[in-house]
C-alpha positions in Angstrom: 9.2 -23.4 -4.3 6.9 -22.2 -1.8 2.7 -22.3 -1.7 0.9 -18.8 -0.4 0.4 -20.4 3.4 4.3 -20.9 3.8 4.7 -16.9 2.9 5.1 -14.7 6.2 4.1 -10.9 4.8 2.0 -8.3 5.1 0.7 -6.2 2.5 0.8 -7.9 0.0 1.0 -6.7 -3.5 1.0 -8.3 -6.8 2.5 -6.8 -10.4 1.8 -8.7 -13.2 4.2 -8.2 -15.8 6.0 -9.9 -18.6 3.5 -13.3 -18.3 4.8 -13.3 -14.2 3.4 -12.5 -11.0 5.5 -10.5 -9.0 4.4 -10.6 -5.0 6.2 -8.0 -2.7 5.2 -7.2 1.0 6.3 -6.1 4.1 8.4 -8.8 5.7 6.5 -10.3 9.0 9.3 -11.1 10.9 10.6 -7.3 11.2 7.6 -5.9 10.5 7.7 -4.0 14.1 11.5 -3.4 14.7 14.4 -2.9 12.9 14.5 -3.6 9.4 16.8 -3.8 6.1 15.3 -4.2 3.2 11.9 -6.0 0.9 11.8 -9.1 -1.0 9.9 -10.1 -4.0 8.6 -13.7 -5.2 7.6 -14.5 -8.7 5.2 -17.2 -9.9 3.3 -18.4 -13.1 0.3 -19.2 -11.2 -0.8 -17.3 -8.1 -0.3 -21.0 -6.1 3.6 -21.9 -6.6 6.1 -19.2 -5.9 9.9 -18.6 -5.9 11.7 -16.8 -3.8 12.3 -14.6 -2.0 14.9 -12.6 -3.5 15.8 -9.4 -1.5 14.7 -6.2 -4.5 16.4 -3.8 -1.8 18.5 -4.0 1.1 20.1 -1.1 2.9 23.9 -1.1 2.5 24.1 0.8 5.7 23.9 4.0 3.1 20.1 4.3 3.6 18.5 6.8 5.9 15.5 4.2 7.4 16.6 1.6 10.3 12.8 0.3 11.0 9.1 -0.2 10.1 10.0 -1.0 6.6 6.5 -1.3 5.2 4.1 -1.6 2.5 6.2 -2.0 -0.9 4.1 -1.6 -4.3 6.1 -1.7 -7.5 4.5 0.5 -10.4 5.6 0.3 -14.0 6.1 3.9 -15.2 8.0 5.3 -18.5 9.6 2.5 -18.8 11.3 1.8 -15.7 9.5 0.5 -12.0 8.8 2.7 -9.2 9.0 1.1 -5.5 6.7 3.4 -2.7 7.7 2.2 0.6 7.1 3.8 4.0 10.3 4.0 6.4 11.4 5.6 9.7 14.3 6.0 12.0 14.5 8.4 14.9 13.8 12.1 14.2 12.6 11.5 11.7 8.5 11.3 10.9 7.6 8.0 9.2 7.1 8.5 5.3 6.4 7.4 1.9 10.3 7.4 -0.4 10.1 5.9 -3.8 13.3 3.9 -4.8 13.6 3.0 -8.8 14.9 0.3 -10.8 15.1 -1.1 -14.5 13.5 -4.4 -13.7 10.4 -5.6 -11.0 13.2 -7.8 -9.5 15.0 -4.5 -8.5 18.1 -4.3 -7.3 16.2 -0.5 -5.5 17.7 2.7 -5.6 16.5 5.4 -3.8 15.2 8.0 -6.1 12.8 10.3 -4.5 15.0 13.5 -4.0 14.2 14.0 0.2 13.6 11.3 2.3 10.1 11.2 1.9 8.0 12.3 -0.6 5.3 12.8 2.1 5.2 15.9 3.9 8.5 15.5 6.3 6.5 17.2 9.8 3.4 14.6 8.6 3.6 10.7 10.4 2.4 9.5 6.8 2.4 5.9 5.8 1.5 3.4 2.6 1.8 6.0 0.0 0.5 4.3 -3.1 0.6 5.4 -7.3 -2.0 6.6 -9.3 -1.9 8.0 -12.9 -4.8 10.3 -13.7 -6.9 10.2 -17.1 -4.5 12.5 -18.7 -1.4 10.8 -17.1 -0.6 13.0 -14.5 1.3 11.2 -11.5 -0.1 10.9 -8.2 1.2 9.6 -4.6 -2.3 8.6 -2.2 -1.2 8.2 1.4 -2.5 7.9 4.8 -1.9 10.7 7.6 -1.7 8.8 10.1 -4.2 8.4 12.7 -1.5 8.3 15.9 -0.5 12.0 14.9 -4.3 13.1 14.1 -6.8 11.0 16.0 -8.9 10.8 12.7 -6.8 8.6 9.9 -6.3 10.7 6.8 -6.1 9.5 3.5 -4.7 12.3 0.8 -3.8 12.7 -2.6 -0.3 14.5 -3.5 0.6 15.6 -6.9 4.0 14.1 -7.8 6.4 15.1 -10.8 6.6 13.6 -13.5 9.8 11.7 -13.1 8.5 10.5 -9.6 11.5 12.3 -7.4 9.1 15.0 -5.4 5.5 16.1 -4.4 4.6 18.6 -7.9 2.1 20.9 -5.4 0.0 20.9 -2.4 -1.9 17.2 -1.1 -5.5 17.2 -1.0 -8.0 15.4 1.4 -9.8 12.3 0.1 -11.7 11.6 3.4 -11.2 10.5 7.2 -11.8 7.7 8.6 -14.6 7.8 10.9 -16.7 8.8 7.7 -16.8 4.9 7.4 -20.0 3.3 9.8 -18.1 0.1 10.6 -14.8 1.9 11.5 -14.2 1.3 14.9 -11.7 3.1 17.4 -8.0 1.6 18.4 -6.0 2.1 21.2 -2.4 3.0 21.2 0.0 1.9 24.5 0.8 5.5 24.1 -3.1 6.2 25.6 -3.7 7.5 22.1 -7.2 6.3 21.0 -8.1 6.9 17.6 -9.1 5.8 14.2 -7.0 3.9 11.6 -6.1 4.8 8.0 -4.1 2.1 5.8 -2.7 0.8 2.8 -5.2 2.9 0.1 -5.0 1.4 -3.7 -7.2 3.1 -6.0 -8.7 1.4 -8.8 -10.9 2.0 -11.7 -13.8 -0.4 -11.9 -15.4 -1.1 -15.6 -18.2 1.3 -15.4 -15.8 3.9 -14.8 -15.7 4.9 -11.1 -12.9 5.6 -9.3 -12.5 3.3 -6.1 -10.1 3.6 -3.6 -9.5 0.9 -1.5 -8.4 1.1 2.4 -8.6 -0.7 5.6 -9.0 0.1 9.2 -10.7 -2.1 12.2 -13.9 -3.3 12.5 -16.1 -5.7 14.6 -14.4 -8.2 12.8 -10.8 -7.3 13.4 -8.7 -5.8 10.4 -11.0 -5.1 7.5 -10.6 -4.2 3.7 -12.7 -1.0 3.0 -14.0 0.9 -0.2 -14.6 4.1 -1.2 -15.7 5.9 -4.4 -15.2 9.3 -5.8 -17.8 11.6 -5.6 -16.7 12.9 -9.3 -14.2 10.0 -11.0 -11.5 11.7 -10.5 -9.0 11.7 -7.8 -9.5 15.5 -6.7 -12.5 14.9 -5.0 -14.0 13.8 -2.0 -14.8 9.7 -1.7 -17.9 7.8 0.1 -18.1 4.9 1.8 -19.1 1.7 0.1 -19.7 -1.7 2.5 -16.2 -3.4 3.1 -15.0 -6.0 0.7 -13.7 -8.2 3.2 -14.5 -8.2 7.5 -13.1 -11.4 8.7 -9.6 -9.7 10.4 -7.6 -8.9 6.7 -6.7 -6.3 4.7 -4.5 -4.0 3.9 -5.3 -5.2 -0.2 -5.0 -4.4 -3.8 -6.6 -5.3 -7.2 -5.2 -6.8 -9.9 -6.3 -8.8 -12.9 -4.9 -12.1 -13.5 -3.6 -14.0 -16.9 -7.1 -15.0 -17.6 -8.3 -11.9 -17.3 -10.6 -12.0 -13.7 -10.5 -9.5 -11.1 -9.2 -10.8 -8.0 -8.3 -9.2 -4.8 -5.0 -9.7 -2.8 -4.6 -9.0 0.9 -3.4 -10.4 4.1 -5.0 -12.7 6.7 -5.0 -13.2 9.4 -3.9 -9.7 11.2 -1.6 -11.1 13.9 2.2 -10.9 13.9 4.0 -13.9 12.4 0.5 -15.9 11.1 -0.1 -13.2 7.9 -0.5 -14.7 4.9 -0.9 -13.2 1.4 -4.7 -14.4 0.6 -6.0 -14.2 -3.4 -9.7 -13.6 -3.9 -11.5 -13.4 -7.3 -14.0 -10.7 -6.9 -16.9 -11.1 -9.3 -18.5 -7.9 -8.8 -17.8 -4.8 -6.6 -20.2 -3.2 -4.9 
C-alpha cells in the first residue's frame, strides 16, 4: 500500500465510484518519451492506496507509441469512458476515448478514428462533459505550440462516445487570463499554454471550467466561468485556485460529501505528486 507522496503521476484524476476512489494519471516516468499504457490506484481514503494496476496497455496493436497523457475515466450509460491524449509520428497529438465495463479497465479503444479531435489539430487533455439535457461533450485544448495562443474548445460528441457529433466551438484563449505568462519552446516557439480543462458545476449553478497554464508562480490551476451556464458560450477569467507551481486539476466530492480539488505538485519531471485540497468555497 502506498501514501500520495510515494505516487509519481501527473494529472491526476479521481472517480469515485462504488464506495472507492479510483486515481489515474499520466505515468511520470514516461511522461516525455515513449509510452505503453495508464495505471489506476484505488483507495478507501484518499491517504492509503493500492496499486498500480495497468487499466490499458498497448499490445503492440495500438496506433500511439508516446506522450501518453492525461487519463479521466467518466461513467456513462452504464459503462466507463477513458479520454486520453496520444501521438506517434505523422500523426498530430489527440484526444481517443477507449471503453471498458469496469473503472479498473482492461481499455479498449473505442473512439472510431484515432482521435476524436480534429486529426490536422495538435489537440491535447480532451475532457467529458454532459450538458443539462444530457448531450455529450469532449472540451480540449488546441494546443498552444501549433497556435501561439492555447485554445480551449468544446466538441459535440455522439451519443455512444465513438466520434465528434458536429463542429467544435471556442471557449476562450489563453492570454485572456491576466496572470498567464508566455513559455518558450526549444523549437524557438514562444507562446501561451492551454491544459488539462475539467468543467464543473458549482452549487449556485455556474458553469466553471477549470485549466492551467504558467504563471509567476510556475504551473498554475486556473478558472473560468461561462458567460451563460452553458457550455456554448464564451468563459471569463476568475483568479487561479492554486499558484504555487501545480495544476493540471479536477473536482470531485469525497464520501463525506466536501469539495476537494486534486492536482499535481510540484511541476518538475519525476517529483509530481498527486496533491488533494478541500476547497471550501470557489471564487
Amino acid at each position: 500500500m502506498l501514501t500520495a507522496d510515494r505516487i509519481n503521476i501527473r494529472d491526476p484524476f479521481v472517480l469515485y465510484d462504488g464506495d472507492l476512489y479510483y486515481l489515474y494519471g499520466t505515468r511520470g516516468e514516461t511522461c516525455w518519451g515513449p509510452a505503453s499504457g495508464f495505471d489506476v490506484y484505488t483507495s478507501t481514503d484518499l491517504e492509503h492506496w493500492n496499486g498500480p494496476e495497468a487499466c490499458f496497455e498497448n499490445d503492440g496493436t495500438f496506433w500511439a507509441d508516446r506522450n501518453y497523457w492525461a487519463p479521466e475515466v467518466h461513467r456513462w450509460k452504464g459503462r466507463y469512458y477513458l479520454f486520453a491524449s496520444f501521438k506517434t509520428e505523422g500523426v498530430c497529438r489527440g484526444t481517443a476515448i477507449l471503453a471498458a465495463d469496469s473503472p479498473k479497465g482492461p481499455f479498449q479503444p473505442w473512439s472510431a478514428g484515432k482521435t476524436v479531435t480534429p486529426p490536422d489539430w495538435e489537440c491535447l487533455d480532451g475532457t467529458f462533459y454532459a450538458d443539462r439535457d444530457g448531450r455529450p461533450y469532449m472540451v480540449f485544448c488546441h494546443e498552444w505550440v501549433q497556435v501561439g495562443d492555447g485554445e480551449v474548445w468544446a466538441l459535440p460528441l455522439t451519443d455512444d462516445l465513438r466520434q465528434a457529433a458536429g463542429e467544435p466551438v471556442l471557449l476562450f484563449r489563453a492570454s485572456e487570463a491576466d496572470w498567464v505568462k508566455p513559455v518558450h519552446h526549444s523549437s524557438g516557439i514562444t507562446g501561451y499554454v492551454t491544459d488539462g480543462p475539467f468543467l464543473w458545476t458549482d452549487a449556485g449553478g455556474r458553469l466553471l471550467c477549470l485549466w492551467s497554464s504558467f504563471s509567476e508562480g510556475g504551473y498554475t490551476q486556473g478558472l473560468a466561468v461561462s458567460g451563460n451556464g452553458t457550455i456554448l458560450s464564451h468563459f471569463s477569467q476568475l483568479p487561479p485556485l492554486f499558484t504555487g507551481d501545480g495544476g493540471h486539476g479536477m473536482l470531485f466530492h469525497n464520501r463525506e460529501g466536501k469539495l476537494l480539488l486534486a492536482l499535481h505538485s510540484p511541476n518538475s519531471h519525476l517529483q509530481e505528486r498527486p496533491r488533494f485540497y478541500e476547497i471550501p468555497n470557489l471564487p
